[in-house]
LOKEFI-241138 format. One record per residue (C-alpha): x, y, z; residue in one letter. Coordinates in steps of 0.05 Angstrom, whole numbers, always signed. Each point is the difference from the previous one (the first is absolute). Layout:
% residues N
<site><x>X</x><y>Y</y><z>Z</z><rest>a</rest></site>
...
***
This chain:
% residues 183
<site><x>-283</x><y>+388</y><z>+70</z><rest>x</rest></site>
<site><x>-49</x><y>-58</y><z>-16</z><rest>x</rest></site>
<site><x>-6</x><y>-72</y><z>+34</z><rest>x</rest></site>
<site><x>+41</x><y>-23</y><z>-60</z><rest>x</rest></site>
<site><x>+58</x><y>+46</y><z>+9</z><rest>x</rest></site>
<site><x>+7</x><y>-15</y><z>+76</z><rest>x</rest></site>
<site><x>-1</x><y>-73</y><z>-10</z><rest>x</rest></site>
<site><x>+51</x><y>+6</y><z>-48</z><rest>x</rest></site>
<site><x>+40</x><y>+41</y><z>+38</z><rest>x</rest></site>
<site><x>-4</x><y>-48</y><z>+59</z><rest>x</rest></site>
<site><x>+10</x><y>-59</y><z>-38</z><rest>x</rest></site>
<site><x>+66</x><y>+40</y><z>-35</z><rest>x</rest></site>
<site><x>+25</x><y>+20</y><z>+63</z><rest>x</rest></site>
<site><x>-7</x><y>-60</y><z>+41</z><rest>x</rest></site>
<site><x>+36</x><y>-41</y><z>-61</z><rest>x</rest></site>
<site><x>+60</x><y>+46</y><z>-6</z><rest>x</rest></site>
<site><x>+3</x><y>+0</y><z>+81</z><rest>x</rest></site>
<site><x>+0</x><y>-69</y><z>-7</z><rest>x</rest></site>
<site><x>+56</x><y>-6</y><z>-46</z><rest>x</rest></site>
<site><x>+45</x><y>+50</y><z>+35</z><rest>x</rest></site>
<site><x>-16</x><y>-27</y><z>+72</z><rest>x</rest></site>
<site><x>+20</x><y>-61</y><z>-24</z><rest>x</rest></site>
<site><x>+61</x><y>+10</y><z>-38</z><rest>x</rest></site>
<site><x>+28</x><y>+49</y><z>+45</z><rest>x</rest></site>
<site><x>-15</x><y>-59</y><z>+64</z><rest>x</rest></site>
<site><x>+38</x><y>-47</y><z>-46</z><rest>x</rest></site>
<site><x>+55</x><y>+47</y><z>-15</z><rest>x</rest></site>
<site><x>+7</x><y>+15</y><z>+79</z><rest>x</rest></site>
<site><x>-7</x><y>-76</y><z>+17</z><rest>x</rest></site>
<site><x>+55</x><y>-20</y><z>-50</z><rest>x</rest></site>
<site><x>+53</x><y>+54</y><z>+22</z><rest>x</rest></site>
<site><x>-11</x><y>-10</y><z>+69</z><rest>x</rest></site>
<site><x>+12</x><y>-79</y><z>-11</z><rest>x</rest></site>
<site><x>+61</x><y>+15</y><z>-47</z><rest>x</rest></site>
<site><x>+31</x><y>+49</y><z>+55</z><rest>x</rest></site>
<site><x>-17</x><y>-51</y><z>+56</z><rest>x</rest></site>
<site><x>+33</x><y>-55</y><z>-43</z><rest>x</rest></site>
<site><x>+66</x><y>+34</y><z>-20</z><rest>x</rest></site>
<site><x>+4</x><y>+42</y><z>+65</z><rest>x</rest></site>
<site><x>-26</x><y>-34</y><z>+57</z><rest>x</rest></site>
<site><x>+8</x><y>-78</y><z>-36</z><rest>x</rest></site>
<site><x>-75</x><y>-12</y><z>+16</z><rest>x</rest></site>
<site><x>-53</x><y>-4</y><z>-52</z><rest>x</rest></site>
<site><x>-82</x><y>+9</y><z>+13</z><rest>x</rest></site>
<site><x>-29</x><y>-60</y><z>-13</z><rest>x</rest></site>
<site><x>-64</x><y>+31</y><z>-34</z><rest>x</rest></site>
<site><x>+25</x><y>+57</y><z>-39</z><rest>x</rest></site>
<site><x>+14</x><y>-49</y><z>-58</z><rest>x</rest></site>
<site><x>-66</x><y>-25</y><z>-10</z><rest>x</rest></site>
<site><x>-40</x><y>+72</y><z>+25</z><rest>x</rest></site>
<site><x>+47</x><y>+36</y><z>-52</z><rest>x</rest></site>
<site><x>-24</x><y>-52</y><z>-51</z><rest>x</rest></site>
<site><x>-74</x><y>+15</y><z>+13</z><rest>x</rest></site>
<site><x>+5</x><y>+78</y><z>+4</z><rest>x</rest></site>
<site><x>+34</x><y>+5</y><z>-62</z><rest>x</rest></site>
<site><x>-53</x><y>-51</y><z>-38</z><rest>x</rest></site>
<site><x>-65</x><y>+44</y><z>+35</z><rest>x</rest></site>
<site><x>+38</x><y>+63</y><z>-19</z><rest>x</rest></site>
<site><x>+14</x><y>-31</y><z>-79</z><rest>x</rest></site>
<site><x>-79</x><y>-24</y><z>+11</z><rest>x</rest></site>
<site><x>-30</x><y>+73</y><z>+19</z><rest>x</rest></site>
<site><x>+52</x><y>+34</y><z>-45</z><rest>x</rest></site>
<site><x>-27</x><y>-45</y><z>-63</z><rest>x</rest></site>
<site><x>-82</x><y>+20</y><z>+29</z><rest>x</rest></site>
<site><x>+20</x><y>+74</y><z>+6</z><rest>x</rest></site>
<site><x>+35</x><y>-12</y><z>-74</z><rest>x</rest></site>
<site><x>-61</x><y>-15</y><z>-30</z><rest>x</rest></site>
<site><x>-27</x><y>+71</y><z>+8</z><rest>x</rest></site>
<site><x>+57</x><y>+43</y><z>-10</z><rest>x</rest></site>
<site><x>+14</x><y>-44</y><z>-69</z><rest>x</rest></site>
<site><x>+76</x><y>-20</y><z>+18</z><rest>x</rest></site>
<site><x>-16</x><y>-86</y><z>-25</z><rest>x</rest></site>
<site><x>+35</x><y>-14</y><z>-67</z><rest>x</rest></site>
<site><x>-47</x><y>-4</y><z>-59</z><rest>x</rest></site>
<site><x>+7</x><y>-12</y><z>-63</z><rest>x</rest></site>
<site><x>-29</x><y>+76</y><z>-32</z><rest>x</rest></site>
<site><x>+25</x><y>-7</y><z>-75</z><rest>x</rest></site>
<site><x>-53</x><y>-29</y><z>-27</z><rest>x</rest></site>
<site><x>-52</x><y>+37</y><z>+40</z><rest>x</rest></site>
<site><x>+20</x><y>+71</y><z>-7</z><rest>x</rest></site>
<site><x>+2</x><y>-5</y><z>-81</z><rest>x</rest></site>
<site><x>-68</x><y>-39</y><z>-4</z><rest>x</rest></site>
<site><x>-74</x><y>+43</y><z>-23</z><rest>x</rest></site>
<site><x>-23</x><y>+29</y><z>+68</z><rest>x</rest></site>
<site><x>-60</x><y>-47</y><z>+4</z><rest>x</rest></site>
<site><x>+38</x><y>-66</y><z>-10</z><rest>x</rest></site>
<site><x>+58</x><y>+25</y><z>+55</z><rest>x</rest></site>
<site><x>-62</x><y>+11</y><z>+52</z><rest>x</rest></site>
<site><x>-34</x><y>-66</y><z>-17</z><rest>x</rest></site>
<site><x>+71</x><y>-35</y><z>+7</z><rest>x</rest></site>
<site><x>+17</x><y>+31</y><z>+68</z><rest>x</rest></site>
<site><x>-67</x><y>-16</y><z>+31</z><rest>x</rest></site>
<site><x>+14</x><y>-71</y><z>-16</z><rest>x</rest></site>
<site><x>+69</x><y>+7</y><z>+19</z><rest>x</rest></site>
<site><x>-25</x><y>+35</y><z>+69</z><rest>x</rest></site>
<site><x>-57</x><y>-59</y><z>+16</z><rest>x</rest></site>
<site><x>+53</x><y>-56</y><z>-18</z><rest>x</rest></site>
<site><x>+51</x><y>+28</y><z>+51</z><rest>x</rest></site>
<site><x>-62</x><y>+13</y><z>+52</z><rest>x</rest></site>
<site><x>-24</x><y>-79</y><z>-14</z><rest>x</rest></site>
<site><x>+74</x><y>-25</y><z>+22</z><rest>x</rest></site>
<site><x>+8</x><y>+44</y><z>+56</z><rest>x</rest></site>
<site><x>-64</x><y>-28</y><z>+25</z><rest>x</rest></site>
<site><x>+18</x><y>-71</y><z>-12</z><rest>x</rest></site>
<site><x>+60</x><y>+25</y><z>+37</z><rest>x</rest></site>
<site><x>-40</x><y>+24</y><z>+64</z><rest>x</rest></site>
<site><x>-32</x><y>-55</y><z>+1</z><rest>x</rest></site>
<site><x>+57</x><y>-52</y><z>-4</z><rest>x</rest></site>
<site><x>+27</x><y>+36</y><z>+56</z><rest>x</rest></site>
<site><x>-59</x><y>+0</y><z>+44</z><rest>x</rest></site>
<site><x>-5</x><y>-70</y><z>-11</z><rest>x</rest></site>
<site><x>+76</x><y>-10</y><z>+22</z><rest>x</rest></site>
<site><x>-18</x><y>+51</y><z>+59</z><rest>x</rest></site>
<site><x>-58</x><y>-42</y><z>+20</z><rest>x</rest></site>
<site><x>+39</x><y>-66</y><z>-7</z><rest>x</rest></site>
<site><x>+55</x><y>+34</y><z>+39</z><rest>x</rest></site>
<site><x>-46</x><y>+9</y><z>+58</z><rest>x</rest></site>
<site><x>-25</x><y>-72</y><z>+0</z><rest>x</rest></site>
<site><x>+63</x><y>-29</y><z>+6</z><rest>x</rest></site>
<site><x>+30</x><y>+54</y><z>+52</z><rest>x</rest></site>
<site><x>+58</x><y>+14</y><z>-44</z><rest>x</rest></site>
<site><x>+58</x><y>+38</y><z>+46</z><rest>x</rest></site>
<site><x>+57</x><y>+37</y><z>-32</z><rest>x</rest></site>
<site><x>+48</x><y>-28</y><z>+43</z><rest>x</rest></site>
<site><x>+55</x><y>+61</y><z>+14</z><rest>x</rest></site>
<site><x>-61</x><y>+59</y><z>+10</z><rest>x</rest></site>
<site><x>-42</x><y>-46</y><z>+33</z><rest>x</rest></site>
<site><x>-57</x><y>+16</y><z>-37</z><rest>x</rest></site>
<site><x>-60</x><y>-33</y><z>-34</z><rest>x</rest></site>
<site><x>+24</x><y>+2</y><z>-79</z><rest>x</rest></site>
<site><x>-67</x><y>+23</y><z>-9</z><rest>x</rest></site>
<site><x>+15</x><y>+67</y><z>+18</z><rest>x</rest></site>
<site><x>+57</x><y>-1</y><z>-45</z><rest>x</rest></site>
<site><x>-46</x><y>-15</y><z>-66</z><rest>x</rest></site>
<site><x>-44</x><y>+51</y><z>+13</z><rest>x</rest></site>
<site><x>+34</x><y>+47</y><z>-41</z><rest>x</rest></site>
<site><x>-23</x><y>-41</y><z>-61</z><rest>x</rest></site>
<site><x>-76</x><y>+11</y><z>-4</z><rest>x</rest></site>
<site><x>+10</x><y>+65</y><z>+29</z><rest>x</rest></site>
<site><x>+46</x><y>+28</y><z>-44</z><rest>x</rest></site>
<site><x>-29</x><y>-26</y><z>-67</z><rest>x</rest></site>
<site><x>-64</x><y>+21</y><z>+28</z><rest>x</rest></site>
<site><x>+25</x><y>+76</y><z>-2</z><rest>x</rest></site>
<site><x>+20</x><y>-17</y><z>-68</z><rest>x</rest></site>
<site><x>-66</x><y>-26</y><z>-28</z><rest>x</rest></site>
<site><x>-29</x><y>+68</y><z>+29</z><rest>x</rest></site>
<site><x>+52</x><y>+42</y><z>-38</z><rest>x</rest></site>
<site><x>-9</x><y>-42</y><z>-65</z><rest>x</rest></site>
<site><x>-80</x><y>+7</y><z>+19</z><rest>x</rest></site>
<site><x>+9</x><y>+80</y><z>-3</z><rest>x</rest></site>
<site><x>+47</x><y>-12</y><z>-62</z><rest>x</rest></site>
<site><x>-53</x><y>-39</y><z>-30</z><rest>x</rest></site>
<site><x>-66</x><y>+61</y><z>+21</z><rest>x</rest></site>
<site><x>+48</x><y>+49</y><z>-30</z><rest>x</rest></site>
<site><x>+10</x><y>-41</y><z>-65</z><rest>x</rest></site>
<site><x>-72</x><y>-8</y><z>-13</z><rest>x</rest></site>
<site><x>-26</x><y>+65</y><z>+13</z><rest>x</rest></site>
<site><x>+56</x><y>+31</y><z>-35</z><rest>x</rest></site>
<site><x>-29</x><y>+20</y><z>-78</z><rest>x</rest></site>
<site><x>+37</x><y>-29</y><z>-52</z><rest>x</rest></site>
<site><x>+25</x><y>+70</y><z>-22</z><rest>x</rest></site>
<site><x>+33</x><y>+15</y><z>+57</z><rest>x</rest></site>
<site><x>+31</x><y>-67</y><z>+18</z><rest>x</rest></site>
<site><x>+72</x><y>-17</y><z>+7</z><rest>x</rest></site>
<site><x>+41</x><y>-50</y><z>+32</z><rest>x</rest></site>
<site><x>+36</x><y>+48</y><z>+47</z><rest>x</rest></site>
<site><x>-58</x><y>+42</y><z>+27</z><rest>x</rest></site>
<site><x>-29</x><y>-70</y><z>+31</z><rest>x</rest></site>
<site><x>+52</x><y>-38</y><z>+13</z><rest>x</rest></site>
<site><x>+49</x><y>+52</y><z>+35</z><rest>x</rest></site>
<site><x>-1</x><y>+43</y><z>+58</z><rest>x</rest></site>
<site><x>-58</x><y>+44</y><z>-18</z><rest>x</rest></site>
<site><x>+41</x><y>+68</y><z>+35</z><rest>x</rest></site>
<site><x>+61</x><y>-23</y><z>-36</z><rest>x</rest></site>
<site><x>-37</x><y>-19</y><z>-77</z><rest>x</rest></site>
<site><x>+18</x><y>+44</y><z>-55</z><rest>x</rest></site>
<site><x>-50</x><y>+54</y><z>-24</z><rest>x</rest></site>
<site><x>-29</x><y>-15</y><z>-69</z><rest>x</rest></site>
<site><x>+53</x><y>+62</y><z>-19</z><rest>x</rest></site>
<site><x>+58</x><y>-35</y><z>+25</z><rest>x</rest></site>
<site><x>-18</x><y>-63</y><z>-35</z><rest>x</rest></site>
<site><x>-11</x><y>+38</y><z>-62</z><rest>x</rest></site>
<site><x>+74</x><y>+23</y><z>+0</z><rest>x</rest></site>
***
């Protein structure tokens, strides 16, 4: 297994962990406040707010991880029935646009971190700095840059010939075979 692959896999794996750390926390929090509500006629003061943030980090990592397993809407039509060489050129573009607002992204959002910090911005029921909170942002759409960076390698050194919309922008292990697509 090469640098590459291991990176990948770690940057996979800590995404989807991630996601399902947090959703499941948020799921847990929430239940726990409903049955503590309804049973006990006492609510947890933070579970709103916490529940709120899990589920927007898990939506967050679950969007970064989408990027390389190809699950984001698009618009393939028009692609897929395009010469070869004119769907390539149009997904590269289409793959450095997304990459150029995703960075604009992380960096709105390290600005907003920073600017967070300099005021001392508490979230008032976790008791936290809201910094810690907007984290997720840069890191998140960072992972997704990198995926649409390896989408990106892939498109490029890809020859024409062999090019198609699926076998860069989906899962490579779950891509159709050239003889599936031919059926």
């Amino acid at each position: 297994m090469t640098a590459m692959n291991r990176l990948d896999n770690a940057i996979s794996l800590f995404s989807t962990t991630m996601m399902v750390v947090c959703m499941s926390t948020a799921t847990i929090v929430a239940f726990v406040n409903v049955v503590g509500r309804y049973a006990l006629g006492t609510s947890i003061t933070w579970a709103a707010p916490l529940t709120e943030y899990l589920f927007i980090w898990s939506a967050l990592f679950g969007a970064a991880h989408g990027f390389k397993i190809g699950m984001h809407i698009g618009v393939t039509a028009l692609i897929e029935n395009l010469p070869r060489a004119i769907a390539k050129y149009l997904l590269i573009i289409n793959l450095l646009i997304m990459m150029v607002f995703l960075g604009f992204l992380v960096k709105w959002a390290i600005d907003f971190i920073q600017f967070s910090m300099q005021f001392g911005q508490i979230e008032v029921e976790l008791r936290i700095p809201f910094w810690t909170i907007y984290t997720v942002v840069p890191l998140s759409m960072s992972i997704a840059i990198y995926q649409l960076l390896l989408k990106l390698y892939l498109t490029v050194t890809t020859p024409v010939s062999e090019f198609t919309y699926d076998a860069i922008m989906k899962d490579p292990e779950k891509a159709p075979s050239p003889e599936q697509q031919a059926v």
